[in-house]
Structures are given as C-alpha cells and as structure tokens.
The first five atom37 places (N, CA, C, CB, O) and aatype in JSON, in Angstrom:
{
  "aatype": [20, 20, 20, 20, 20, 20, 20, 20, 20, 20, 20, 20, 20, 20, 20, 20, 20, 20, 20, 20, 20, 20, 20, 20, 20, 20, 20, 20, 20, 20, 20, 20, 20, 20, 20, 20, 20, 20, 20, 20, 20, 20, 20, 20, 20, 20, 20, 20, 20, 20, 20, 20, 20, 20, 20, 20, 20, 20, 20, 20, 20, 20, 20, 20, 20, 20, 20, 20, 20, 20, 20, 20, 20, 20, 20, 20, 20, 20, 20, 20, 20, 20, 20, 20, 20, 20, 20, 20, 20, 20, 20, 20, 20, 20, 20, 20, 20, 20, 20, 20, 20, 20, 20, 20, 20, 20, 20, 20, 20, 20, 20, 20, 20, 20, 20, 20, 20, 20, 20, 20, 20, 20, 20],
  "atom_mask": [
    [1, 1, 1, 1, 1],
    [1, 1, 1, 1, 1],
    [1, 1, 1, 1, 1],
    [1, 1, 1, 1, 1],
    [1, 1, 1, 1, 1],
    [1, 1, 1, 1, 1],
    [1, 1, 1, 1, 1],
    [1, 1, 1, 1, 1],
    [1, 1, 1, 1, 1],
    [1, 1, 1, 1, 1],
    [1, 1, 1, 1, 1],
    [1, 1, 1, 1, 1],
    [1, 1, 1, 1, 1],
    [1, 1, 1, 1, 1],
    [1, 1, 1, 1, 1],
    [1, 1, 1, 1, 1],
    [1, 1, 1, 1, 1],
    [1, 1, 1, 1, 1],
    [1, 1, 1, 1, 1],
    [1, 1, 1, 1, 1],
    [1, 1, 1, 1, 1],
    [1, 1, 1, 1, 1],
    [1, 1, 1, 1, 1],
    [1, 1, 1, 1, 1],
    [1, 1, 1, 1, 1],
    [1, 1, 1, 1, 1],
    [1, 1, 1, 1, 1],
    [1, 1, 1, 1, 1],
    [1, 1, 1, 1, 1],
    [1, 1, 1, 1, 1],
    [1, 1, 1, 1, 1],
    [1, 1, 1, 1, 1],
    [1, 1, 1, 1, 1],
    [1, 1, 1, 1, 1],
    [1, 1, 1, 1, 1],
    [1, 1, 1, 1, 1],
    [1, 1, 1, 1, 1],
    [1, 1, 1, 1, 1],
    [1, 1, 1, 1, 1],
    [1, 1, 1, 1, 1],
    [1, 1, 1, 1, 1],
    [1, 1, 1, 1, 1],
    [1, 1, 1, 1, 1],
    [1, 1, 1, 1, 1],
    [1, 1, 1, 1, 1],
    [1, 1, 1, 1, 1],
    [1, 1, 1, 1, 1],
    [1, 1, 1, 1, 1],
    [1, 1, 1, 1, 1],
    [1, 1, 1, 1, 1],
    [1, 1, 1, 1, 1],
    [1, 1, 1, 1, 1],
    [1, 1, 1, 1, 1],
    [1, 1, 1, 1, 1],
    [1, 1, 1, 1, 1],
    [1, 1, 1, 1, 1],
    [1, 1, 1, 1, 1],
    [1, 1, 1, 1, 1],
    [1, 1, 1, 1, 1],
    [1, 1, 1, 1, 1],
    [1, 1, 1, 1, 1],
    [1, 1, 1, 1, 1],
    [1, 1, 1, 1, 1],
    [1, 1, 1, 1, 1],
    [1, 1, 1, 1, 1],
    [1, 1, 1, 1, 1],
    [1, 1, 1, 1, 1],
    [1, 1, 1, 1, 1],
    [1, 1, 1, 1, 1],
    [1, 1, 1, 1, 1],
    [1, 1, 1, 1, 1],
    [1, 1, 1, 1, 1],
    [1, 1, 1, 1, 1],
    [1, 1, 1, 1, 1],
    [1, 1, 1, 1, 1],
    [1, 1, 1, 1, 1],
    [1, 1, 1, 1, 1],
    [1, 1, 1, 1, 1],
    [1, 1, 1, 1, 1],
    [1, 1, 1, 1, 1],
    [1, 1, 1, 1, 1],
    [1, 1, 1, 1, 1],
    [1, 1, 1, 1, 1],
    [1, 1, 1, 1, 1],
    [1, 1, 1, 1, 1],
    [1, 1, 1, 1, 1],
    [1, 1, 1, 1, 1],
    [1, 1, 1, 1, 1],
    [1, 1, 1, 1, 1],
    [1, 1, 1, 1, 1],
    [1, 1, 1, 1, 1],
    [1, 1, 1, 1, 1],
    [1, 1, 1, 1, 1],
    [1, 1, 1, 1, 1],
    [1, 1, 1, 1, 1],
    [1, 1, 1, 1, 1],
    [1, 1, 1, 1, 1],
    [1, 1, 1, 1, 1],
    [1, 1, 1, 1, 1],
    [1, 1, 1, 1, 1],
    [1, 1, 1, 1, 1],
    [1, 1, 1, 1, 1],
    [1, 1, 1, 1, 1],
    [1, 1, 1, 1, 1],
    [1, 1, 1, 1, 1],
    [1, 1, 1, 1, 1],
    [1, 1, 1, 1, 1],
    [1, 1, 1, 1, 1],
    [1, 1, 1, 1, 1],
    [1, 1, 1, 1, 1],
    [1, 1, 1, 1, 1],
    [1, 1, 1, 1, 1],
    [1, 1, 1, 1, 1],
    [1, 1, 1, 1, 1],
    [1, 1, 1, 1, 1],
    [1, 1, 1, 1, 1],
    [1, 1, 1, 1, 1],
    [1, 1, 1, 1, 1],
    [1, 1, 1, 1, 1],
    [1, 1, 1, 1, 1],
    [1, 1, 1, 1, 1],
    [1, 1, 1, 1, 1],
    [1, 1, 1, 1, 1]
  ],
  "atom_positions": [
    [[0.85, -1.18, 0.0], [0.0, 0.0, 0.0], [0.89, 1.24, 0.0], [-0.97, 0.0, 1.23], [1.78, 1.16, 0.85]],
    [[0.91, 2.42, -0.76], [1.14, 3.36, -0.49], [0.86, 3.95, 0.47], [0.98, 3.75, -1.08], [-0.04, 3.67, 1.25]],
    [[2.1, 5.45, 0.58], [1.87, 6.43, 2.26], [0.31, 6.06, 2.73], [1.94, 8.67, 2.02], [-0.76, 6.02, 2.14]],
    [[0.76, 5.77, 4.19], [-0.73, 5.98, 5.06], [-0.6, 7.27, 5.39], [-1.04, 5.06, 6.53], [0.32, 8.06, 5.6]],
    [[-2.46, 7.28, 5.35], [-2.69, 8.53, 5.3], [-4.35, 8.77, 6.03], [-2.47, 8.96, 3.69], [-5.25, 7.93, 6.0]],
    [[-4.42, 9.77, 6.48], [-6.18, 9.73, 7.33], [-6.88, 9.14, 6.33], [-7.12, 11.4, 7.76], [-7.64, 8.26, 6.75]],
    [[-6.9, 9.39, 4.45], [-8.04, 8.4, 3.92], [-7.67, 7.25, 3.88], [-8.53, 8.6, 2.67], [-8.6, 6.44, 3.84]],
    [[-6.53, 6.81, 3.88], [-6.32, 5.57, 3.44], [-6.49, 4.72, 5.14], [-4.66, 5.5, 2.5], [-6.68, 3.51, 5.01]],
    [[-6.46, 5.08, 6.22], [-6.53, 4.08, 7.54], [-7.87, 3.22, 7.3], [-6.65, 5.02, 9.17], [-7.79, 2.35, 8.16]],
    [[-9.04, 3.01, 6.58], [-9.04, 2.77, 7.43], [-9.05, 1.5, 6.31], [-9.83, 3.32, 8.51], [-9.42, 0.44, 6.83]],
    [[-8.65, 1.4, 4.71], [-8.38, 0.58, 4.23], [-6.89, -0.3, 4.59], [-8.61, 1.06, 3.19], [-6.62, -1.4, 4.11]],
    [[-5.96, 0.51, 5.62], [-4.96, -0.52, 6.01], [-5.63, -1.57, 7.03], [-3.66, 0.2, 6.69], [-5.4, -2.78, 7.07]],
    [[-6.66, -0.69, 8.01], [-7.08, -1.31, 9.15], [-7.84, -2.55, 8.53], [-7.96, -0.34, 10.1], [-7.46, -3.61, 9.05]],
    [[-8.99, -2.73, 7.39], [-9.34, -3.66, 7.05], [-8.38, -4.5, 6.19], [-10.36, -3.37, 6.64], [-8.77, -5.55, 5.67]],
    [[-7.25, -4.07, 6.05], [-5.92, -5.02, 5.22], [-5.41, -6.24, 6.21], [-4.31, -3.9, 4.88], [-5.45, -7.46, 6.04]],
    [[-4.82, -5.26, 7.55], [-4.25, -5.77, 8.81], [-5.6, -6.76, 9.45], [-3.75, -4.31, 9.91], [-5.26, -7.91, 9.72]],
    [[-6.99, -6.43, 9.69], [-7.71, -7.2, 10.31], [-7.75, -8.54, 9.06], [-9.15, -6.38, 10.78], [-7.68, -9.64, 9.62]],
    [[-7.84, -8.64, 7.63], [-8.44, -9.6, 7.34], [-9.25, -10.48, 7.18], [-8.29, -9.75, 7.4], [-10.38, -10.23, 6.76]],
    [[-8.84, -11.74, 7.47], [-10.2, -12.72, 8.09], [-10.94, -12.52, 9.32], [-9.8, -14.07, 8.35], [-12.05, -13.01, 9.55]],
    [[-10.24, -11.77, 10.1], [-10.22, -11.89, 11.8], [-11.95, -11.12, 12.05], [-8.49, -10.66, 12.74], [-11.95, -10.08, 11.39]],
    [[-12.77, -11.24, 12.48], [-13.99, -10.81, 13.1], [-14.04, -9.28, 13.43], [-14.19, -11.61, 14.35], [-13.03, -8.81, 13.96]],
    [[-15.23, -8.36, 13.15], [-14.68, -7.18, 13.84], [-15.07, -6.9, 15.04], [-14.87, -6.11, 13.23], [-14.63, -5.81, 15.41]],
    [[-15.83, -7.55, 15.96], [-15.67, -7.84, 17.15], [-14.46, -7.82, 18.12], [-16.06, -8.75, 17.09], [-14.22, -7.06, 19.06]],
    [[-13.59, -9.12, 17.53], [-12.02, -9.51, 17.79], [-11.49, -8.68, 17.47], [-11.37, -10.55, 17.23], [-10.9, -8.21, 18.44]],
    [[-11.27, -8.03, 16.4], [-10.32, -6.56, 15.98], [-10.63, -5.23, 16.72], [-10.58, -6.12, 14.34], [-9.87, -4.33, 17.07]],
    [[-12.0, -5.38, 16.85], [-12.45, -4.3, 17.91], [-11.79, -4.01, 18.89], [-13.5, -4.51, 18.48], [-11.34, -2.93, 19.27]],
    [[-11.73, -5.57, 19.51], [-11.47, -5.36, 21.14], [-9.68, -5.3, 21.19], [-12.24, -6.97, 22.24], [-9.1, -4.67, 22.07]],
    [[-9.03, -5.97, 20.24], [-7.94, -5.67, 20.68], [-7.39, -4.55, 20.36], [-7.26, -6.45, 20.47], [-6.3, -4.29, 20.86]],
    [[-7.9, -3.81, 19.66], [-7.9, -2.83, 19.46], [-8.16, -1.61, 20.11], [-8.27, -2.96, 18.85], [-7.66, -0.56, 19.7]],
    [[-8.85, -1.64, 21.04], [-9.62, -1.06, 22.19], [-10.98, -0.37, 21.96], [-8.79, -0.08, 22.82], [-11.57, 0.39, 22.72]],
    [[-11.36, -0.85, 20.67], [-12.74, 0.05, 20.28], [-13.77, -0.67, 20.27], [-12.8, 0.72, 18.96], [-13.7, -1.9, 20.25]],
    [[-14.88, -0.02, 20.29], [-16.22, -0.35, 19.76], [-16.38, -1.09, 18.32], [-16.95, 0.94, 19.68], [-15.73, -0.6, 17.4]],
    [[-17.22, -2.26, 18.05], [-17.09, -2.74, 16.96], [-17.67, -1.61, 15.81], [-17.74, -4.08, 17.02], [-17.31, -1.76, 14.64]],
    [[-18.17, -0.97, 16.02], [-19.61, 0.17, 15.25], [-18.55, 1.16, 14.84], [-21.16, 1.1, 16.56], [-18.46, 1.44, 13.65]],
    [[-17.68, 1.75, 15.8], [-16.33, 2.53, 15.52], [-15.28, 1.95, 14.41], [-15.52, 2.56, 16.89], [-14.83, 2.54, 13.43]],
    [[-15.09, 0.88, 14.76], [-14.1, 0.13, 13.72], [-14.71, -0.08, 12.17], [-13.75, -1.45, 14.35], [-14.11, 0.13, 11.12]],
    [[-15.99, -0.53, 12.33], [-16.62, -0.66, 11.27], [-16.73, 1.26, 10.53], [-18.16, -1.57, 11.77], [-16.57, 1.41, 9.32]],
    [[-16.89, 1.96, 11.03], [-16.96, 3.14, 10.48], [-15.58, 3.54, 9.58], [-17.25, 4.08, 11.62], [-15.44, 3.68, 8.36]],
    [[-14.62, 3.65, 10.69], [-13.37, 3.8, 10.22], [-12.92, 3.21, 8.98], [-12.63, 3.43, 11.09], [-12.3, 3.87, 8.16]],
    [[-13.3, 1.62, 8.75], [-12.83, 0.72, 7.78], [-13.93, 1.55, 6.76], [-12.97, -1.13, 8.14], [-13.42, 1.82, 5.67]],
    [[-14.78, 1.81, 6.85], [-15.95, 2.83, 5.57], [-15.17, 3.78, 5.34], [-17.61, 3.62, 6.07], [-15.29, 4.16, 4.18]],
    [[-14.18, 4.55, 6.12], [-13.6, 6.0, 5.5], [-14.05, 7.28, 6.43], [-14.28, 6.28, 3.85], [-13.94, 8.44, 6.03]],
    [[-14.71, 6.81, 8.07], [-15.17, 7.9, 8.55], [-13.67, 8.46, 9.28], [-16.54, 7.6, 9.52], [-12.88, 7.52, 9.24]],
    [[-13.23, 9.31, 9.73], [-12.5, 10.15, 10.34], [-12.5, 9.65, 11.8], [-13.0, 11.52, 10.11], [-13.6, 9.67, 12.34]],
    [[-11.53, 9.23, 12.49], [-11.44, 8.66, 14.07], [-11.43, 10.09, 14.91], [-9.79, 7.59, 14.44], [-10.86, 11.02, 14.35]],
    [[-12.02, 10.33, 16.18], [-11.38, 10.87, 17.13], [-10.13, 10.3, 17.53], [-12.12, 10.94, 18.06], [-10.0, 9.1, 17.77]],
    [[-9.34, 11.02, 17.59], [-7.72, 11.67, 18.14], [-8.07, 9.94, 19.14], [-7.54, 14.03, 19.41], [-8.0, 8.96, 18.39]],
    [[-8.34, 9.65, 20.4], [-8.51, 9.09, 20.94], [-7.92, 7.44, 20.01], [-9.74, 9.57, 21.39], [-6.87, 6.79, 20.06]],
    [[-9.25, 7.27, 19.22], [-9.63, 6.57, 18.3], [-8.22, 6.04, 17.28], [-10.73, 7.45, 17.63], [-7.79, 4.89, 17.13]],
    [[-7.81, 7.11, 16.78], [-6.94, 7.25, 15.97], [-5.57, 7.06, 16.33], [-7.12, 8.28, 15.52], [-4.77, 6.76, 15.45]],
    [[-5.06, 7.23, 17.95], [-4.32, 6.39, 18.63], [-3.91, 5.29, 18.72], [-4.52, 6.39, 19.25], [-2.79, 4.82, 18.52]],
    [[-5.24, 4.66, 19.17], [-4.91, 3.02, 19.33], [-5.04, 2.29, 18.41], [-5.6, 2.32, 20.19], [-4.83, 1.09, 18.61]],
    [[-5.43, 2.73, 17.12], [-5.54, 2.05, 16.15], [-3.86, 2.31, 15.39], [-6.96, 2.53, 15.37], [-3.13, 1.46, 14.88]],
    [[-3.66, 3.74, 15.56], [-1.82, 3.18, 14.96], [-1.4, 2.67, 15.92], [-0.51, 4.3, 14.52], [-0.48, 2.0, 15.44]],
    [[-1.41, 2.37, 17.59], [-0.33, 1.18, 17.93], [-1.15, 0.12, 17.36], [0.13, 0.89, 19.67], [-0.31, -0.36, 16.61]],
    [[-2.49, -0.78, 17.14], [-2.62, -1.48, 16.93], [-1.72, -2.07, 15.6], [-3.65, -1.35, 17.12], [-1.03, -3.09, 15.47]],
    [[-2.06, -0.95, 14.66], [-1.42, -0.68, 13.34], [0.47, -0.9, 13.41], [-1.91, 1.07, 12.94], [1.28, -1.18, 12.53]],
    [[0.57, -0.69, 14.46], [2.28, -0.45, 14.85], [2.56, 1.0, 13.82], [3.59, -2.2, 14.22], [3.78, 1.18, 13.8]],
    [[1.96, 1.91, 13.11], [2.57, 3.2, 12.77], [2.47, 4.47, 13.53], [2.15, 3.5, 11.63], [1.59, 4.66, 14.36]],
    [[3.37, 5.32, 13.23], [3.54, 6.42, 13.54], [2.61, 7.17, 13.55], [4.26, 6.81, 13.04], [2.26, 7.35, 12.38]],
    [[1.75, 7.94, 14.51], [0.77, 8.71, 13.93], [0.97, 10.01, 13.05], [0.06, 9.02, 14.9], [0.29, 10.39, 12.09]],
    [[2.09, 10.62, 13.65], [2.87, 11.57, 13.07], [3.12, 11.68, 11.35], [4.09, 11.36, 13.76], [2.98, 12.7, 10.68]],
    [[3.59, 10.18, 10.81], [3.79, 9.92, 9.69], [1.87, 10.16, 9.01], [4.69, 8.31, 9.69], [1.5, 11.03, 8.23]],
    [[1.03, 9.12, 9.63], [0.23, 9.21, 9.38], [-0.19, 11.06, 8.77], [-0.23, 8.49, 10.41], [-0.49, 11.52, 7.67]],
    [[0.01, 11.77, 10.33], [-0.68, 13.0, 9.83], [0.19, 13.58, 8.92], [-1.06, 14.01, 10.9], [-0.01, 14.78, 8.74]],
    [[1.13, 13.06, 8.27], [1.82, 14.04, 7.31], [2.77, 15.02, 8.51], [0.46, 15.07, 6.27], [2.9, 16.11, 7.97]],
    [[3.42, 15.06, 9.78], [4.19, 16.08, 10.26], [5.23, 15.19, 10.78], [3.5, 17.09, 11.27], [5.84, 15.61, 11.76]],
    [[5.53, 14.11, 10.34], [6.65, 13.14, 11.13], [6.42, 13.25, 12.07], [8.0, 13.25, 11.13], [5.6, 14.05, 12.54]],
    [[7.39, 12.1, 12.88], [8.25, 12.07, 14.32], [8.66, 13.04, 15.33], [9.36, 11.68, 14.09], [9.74, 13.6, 15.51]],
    [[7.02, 13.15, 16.24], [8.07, 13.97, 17.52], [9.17, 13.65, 17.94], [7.64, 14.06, 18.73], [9.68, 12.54, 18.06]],
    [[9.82, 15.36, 18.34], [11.37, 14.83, 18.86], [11.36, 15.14, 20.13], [12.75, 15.51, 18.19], [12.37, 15.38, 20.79]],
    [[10.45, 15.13, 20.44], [10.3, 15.62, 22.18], [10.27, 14.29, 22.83], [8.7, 16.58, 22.69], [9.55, 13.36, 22.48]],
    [[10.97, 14.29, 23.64], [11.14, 13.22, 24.69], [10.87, 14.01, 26.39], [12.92, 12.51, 24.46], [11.26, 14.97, 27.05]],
    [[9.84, 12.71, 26.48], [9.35, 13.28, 28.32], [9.85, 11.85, 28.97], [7.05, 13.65, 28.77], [9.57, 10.67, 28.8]],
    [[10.63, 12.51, 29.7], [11.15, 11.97, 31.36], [10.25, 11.31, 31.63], [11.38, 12.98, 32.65], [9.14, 11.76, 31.34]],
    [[10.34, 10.04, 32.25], [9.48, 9.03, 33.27], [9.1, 9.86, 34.44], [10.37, 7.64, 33.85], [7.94, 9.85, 34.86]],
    [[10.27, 10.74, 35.14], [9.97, 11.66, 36.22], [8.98, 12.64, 36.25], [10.94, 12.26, 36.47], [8.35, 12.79, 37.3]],
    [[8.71, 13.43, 35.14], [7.78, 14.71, 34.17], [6.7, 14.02, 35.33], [7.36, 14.57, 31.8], [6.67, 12.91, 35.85]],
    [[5.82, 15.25, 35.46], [4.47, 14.98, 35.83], [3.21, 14.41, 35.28], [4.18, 15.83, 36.09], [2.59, 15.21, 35.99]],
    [[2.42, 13.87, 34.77], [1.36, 13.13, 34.22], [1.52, 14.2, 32.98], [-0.22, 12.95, 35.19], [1.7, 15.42, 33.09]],
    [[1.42, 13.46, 31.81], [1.17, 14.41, 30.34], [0.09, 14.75, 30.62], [1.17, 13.82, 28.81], [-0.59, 14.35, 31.57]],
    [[-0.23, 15.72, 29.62], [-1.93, 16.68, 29.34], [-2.34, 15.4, 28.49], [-1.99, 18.69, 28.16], [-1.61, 14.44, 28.25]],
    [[-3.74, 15.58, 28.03], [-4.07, 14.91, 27.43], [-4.81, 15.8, 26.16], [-4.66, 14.04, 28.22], [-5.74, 16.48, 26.59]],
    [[-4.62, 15.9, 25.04], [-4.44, 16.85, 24.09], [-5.57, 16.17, 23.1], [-2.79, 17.03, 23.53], [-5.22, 15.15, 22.51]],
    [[-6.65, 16.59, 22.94], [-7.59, 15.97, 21.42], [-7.81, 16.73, 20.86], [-8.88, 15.3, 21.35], [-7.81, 17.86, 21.36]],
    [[-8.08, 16.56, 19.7], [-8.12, 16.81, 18.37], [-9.69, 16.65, 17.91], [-7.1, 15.83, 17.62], [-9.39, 15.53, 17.48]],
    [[-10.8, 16.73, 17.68], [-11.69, 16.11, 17.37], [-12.8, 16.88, 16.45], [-12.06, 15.62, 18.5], [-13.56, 17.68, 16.99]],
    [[-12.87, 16.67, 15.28], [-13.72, 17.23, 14.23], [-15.07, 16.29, 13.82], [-12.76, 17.44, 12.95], [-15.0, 15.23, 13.19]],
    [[-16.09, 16.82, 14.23], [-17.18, 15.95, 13.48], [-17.57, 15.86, 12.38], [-18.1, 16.04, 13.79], [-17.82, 16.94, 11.84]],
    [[-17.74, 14.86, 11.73], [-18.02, 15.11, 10.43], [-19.43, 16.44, 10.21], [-18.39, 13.52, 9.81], [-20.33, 16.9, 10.9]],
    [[-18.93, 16.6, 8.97], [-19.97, 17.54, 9.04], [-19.67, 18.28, 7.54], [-19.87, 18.58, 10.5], [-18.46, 18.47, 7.47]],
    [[-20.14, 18.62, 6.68], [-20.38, 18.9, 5.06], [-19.78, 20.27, 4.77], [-22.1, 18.92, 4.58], [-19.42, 20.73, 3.69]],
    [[-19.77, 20.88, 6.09], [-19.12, 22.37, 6.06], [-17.87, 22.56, 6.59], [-19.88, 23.32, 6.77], [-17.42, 23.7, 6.75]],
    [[-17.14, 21.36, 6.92], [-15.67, 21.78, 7.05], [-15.38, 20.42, 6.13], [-14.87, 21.95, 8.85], [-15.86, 19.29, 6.15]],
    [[-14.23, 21.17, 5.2], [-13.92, 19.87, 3.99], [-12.58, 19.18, 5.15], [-13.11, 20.66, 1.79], [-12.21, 19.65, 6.22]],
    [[-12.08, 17.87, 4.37], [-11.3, 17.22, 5.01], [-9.9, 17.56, 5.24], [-11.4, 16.25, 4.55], [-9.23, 17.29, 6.24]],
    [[-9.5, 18.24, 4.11], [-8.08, 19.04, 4.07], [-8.04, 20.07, 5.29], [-7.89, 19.96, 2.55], [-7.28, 19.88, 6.24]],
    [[-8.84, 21.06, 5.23], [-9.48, 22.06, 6.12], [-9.16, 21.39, 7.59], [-11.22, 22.27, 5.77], [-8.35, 21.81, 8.42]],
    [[-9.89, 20.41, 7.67], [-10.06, 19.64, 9.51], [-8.81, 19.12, 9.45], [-11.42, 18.16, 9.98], [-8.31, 19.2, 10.57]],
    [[-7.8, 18.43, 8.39], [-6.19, 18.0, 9.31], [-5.72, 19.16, 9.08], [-4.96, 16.67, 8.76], [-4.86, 19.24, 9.95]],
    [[-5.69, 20.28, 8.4], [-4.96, 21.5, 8.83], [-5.1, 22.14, 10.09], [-5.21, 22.42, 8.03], [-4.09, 22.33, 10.77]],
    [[-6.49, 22.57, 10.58], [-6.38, 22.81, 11.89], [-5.9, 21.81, 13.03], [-7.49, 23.21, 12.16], [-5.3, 22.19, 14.04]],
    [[-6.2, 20.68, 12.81], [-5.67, 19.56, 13.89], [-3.99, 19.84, 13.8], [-6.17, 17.68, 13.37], [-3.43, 20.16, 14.84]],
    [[-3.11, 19.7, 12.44], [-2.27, 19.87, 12.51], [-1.81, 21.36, 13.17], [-2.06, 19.46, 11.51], [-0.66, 21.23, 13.59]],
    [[-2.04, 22.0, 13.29], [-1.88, 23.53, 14.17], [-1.9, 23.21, 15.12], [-2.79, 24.67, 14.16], [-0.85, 23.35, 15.74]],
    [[-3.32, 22.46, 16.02], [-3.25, 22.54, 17.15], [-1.82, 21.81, 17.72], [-4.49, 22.07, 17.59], [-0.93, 22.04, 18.54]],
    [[-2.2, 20.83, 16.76], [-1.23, 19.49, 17.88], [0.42, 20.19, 18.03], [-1.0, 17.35, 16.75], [1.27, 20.0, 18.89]],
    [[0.42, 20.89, 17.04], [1.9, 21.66, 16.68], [2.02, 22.31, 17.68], [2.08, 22.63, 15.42], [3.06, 22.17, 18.32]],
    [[0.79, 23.45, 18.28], [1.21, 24.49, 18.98], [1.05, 23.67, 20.47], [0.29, 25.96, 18.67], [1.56, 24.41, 21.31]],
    [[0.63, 22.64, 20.99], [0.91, 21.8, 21.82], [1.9, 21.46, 22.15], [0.53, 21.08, 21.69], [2.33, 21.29, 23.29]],
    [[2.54, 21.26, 20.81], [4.09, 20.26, 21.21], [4.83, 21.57, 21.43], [5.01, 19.02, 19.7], [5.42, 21.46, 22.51]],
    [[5.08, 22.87, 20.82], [5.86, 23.82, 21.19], [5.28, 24.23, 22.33], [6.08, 24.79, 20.27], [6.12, 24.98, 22.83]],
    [[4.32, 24.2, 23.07], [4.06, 24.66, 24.32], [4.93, 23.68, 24.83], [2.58, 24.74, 24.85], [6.08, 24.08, 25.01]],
    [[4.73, 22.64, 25.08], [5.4, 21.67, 26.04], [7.0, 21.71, 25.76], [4.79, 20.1, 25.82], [7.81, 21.61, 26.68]],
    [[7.35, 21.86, 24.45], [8.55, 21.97, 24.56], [9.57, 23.34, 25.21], [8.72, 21.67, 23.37], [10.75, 23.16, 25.52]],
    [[8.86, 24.74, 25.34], [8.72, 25.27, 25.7], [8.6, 25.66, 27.42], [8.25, 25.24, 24.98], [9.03, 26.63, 28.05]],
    [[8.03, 24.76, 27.73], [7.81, 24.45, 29.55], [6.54, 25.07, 29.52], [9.02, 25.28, 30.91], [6.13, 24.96, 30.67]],
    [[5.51, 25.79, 28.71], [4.63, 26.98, 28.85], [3.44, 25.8, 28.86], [4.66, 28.4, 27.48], [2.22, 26.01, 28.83]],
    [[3.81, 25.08, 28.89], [2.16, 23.75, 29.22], [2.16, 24.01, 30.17], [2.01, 21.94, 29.16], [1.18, 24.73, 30.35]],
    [[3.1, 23.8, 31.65], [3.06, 23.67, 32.49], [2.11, 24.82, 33.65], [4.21, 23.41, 32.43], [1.61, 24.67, 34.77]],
    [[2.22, 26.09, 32.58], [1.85, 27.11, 33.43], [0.17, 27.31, 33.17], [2.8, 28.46, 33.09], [-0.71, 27.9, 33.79]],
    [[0.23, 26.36, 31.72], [-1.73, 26.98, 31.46], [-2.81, 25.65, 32.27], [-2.36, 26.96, 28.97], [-4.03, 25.54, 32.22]],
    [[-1.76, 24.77, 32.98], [-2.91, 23.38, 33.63], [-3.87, 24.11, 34.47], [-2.07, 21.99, 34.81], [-4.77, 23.49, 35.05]]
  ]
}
C-alpha cells in the first residue's frame, strides 16, 4: 500500500484485520465494533480513536498525519502528560483538508508549548 494517510486508515485497518472478526479486531484494538466498522468505511477517528488504532497498526501517527516524528522526549519523572484531542465531526461544512490543517496547528502548537515548559503554566 502506499503512504498511510487519514483516507487511506481505514483501508490498512481492514488489510491488517483480514479474516479476523470485527468484534475480535475491535477489542484488541480497544474500540467499539460500530467505531471500527466506520473507520474501515472511511469515517474520520477521534484523536482518541486514531491512537490506538496506529499502535494497533504499529505506525507512527505523526507519519500518518503528514508532520513526522516527535522529537520531544518526556522523562518518566515529568508529571502526568496533558491529554491533548483533536476532534472534528463530520460535518459537510468543514472539507477534510481544512479539519487536518487545523488539527495539525493545534497538535503543533501543543508540542511547542510543552517543549517550551509553557504547558506547564496553562494546567
């Protein structure tokens, strides 16, 4: 398969599941079968969503979104990470390019906050 990519997940995800049930793919996966089944149609995951399906996947999400490999590394010591989502509903009035551009902003200006130390001050 060519670059993965938000359209193409969720035809890897039904590549990688196969024969396997989507029940069984569900769960090890950590999702809802109704979720998985969407995704494999072409719907858009919540951030959440879209997580556990690249470790399931074993890829990068980064690659996925088109911005590579964070280079930020957090200490075991660091205090509990933020927990940062992303989440666009579908919806006919924001096109798809449009919704990973802003996701890509946010998540960007996230990682320079934190890299920054300036997360620390907006908890």
């Amino acid at each position: 398969m060519a670059k993965l990519t938000l359209q193409t997940l969720g035809r890897k995800l039904a590549e990688q599941r196969g024969a396997m049930g989507i029940r069984e793919t569900a769960k090890l996966v950590g999702i809802s079968p109704a979720t998985l089944s969407r995704v494999e149609r072409g719907h858009l995951p919540d951030l959440e969503t879209f997580g556990k399906i690249c470790r399931w996947l074993n890829v990068d999400p980064g690659e996925v979104l088109g911005i590579g490999s964070s280079p930020v590394v957090v200490s075991e010591a660091a205090t509990p990470p933020d927990i940062v989502g992303v989440h666009f509903r579908k919806a006919q009035t924001v096109k798809t390019e449009t919704a990973q551009a802003l996701a890509q902003m946010i998540l960007a200006a996230r990682r320079a906050l934190t890299v920054s130390g300036e997360a620390d001050e907006i908890r």
